[in-house]
C-alpha positions in Angstrom: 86.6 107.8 76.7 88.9 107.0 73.9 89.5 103.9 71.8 91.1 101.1 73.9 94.6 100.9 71.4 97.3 99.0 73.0 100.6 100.2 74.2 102.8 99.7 71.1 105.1 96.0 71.5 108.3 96.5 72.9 111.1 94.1 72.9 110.5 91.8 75.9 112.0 92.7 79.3 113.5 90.0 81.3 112.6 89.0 84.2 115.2 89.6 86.6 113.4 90.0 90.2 115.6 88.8 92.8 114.2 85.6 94.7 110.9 86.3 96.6 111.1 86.7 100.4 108.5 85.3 102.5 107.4 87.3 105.0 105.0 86.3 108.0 103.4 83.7 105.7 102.9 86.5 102.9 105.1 86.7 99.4 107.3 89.7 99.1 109.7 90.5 95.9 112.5 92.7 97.5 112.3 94.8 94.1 113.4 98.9 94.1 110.5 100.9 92.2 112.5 101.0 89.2 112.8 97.3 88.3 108.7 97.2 89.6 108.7 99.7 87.2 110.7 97.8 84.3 108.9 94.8 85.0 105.1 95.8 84.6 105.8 97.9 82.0 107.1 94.4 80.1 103.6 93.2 81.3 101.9 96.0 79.4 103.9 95.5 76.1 104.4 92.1 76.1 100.9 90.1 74.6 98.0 90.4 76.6 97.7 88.1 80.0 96.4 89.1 82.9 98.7 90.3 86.5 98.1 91.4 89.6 99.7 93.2 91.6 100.0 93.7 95.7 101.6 96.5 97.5 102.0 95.0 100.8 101.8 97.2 104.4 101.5 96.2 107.9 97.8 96.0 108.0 97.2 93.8 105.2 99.1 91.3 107.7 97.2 92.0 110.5 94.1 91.9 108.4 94.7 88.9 106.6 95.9 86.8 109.9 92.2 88.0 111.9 90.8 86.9 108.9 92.6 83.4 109.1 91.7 83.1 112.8 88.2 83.3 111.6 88.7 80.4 109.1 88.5 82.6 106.2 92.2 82.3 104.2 90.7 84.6 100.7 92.8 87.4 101.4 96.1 85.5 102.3 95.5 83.4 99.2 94.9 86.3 97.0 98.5 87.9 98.4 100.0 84.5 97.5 98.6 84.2 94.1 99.9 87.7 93.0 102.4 88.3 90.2 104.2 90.8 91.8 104.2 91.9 95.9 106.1 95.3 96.9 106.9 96.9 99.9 104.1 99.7 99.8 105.8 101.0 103.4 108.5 101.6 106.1 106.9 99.0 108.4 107.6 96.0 105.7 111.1 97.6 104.9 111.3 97.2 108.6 109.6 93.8 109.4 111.9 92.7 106.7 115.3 93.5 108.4 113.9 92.2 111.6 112.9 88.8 110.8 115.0 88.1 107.2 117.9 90.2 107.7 117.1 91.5 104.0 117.3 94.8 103.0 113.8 95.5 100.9 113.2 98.4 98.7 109.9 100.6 98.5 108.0 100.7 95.6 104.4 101.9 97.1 101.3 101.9 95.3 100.8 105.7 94.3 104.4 105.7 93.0 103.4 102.3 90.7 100.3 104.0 89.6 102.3 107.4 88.8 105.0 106.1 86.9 103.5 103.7 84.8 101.4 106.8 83.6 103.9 109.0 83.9 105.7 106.5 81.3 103.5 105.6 79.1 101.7 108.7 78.8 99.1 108.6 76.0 99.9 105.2 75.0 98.4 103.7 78.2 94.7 102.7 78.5 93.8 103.1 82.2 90.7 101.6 83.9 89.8 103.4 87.2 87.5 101.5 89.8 86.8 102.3 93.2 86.0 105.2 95.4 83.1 107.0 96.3 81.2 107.7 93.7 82.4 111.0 91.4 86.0 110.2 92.8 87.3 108.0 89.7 85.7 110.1 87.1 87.8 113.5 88.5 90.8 110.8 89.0 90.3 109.6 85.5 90.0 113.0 84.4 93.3 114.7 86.2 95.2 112.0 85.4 94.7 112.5 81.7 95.4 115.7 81.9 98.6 115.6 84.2 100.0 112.4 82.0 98.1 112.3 78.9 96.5 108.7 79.7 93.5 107.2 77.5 90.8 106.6 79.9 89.4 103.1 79.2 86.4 103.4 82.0 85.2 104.6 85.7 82.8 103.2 88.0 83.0 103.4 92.0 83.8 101.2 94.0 80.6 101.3 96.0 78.9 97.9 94.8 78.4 94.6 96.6 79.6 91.3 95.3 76.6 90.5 93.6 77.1 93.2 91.2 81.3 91.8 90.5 80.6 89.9 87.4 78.6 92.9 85.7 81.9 95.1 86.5 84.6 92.6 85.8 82.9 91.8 81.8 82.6 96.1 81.9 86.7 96.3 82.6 87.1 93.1 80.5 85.1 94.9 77.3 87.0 98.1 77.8 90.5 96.1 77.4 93.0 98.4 79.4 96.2 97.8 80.1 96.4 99.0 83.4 93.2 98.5 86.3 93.5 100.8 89.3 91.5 98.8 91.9 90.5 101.1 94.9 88.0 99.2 97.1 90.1 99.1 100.2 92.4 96.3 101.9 91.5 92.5 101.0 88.1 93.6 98.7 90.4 95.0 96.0 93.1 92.0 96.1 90.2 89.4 96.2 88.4 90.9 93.6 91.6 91.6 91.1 92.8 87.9 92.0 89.4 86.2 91.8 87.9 88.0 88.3 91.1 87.7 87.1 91.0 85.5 84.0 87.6 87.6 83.0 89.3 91.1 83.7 92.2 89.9 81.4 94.3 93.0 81.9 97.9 92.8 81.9 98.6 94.9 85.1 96.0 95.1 87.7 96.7 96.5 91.4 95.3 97.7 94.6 95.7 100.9 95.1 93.2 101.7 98.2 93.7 105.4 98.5 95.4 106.6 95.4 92.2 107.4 93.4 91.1 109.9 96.6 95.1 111.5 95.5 94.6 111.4 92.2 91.4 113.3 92.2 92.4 115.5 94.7 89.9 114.7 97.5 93.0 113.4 100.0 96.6 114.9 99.9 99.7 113.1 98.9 101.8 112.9 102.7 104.6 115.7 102.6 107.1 114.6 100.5 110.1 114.9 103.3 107.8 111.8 105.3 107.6 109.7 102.0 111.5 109.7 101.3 112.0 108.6 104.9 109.0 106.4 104.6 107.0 107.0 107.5 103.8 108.9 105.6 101.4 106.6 107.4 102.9 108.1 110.9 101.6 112.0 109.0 98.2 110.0 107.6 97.5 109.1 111.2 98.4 112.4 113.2 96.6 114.3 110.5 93.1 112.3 110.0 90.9 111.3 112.7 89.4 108.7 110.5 92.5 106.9 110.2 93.1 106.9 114.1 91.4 103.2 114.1 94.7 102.1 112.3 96.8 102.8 115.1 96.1 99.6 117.0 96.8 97.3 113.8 100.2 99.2 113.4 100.8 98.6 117.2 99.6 94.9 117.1 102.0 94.4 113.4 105.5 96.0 115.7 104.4 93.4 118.5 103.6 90.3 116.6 107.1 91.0 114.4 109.2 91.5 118.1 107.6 88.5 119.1 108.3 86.5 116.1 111.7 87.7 116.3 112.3 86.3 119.6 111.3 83.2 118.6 113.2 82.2 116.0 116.5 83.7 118.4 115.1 81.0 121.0 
């Protein structure tokens, strides 16, 4: 692992998200991938304060509304609390023109996590946490060698709360500039959101499967079903693990036709 130097200053990007969108009680900013893009790489340059980021699907809905009905609001709170929200897939480009009549770019999480590397190359510091264990050390390891990132740290993501502080002080002490949190939906937002002041890293975002991609233990969806946004339709069809995710996309098209309905009555 190499010395944690910081991406070099850069004159300081402005700001120029359009207004955020409220969707189903959740924050989204309606930003294309290339102002995301712009707008964490100003993070990055700009002196060090902690962000986190969301990249928000159907199921995180779903998930975080059964969570409510339970009494427990953590997840919804962390999505409210984040710096910057994107449309991570077709069903929230989708939601969006049913319920806000607003047209919402994608910027999913793999393409975040590629680009910023992709940009910064060897000036980027990268963190990678989560997976099984071994994942994040071949991710950390392809990644530098596909776009010449310094790898700040790995650890798995296989360890129970009682263990966050040790991990959050081991991110903190390896000061990257960019945390890749791959835990799965709601553990990975709480965590960023909740450690966030101890993390202190200027861009950290949920990633869920992009470490598996990165390392090479899942494939990246053909590339014709990602520019028509529909990869989780291929995910599905193509992995019997991820059949259980059927039902939530079902329930997320029925509670958005139903909201939709209301608000026409």
């Amino acid at each position: 692992m190499s010395d944690p130097t910081p991406v070099q200053a850069a004159p300081a990007r402005a700001d120029v998200r359009p207004q955020r969108l409220e969707l189903l009680g959740l924050p989204l900013d309606p930003v294309s991938l290339e102002t995301a893009l712009e707008l964490l790489s100003g993070w990055i340059a700009a002196p060090r304060r902690p962000h986190t980021v969301v990249t928000l699907n159907p199921e995180f809905i779903i998930h975080s509304r059964d969570d409510g009905a339970r009494g427990d609001h953590t997840f919804t709170q962390a999505m409210q609390k984040a710096d910057l929200v994107t449309a991570d897939g077709v069903g929230i480009v989708w939601a969006a023109r049913q319920l806000l009549s607003a047209e919402v770019p994608r910027a999913p999480g793999f393409d975040l996590s590629s680009g910023l590397m992709r940009r910064h190359g060897s000036e980027l510091s990268v963190f990678f946490l989560g997976a099984k264990p071994g994942v994040a050390e071949v991710a950390a390891q392809k990644a530098s060698e596909q776009y010449g990132v310094r790898v700040a740290g790995v650890h798995h993501g296989y360890f129970d709360t009682g263990e966050d502080v040790r991990v959050a002080e081991m991110v903190r002490e390896s000061r990257p500039d960019l945390l890749l949190t791959a835990m799965g939906a709601a553990r990975q937002e709480i965590f960023n959101d909740y450690w966030k002041d101890v993390l202190n890293v200027p861009v950290m975002m949920g990633v869920g499967g992009v470490l598996d991609v990165l390392a090479g233990s899942a494939s990246l969806a053909p590339a014709w079903t990602r520019r028509l946004g529909v990869e989780w339709v291929w995910r599905v069809a193509s992995d019997r693990k991820r059949w259980n995710r059927a039902p939530r996309l079902a329930q997320f098209a029925r509670l958005v036709l139903s909201e939709k309905r209301r608000r026409t009555h």
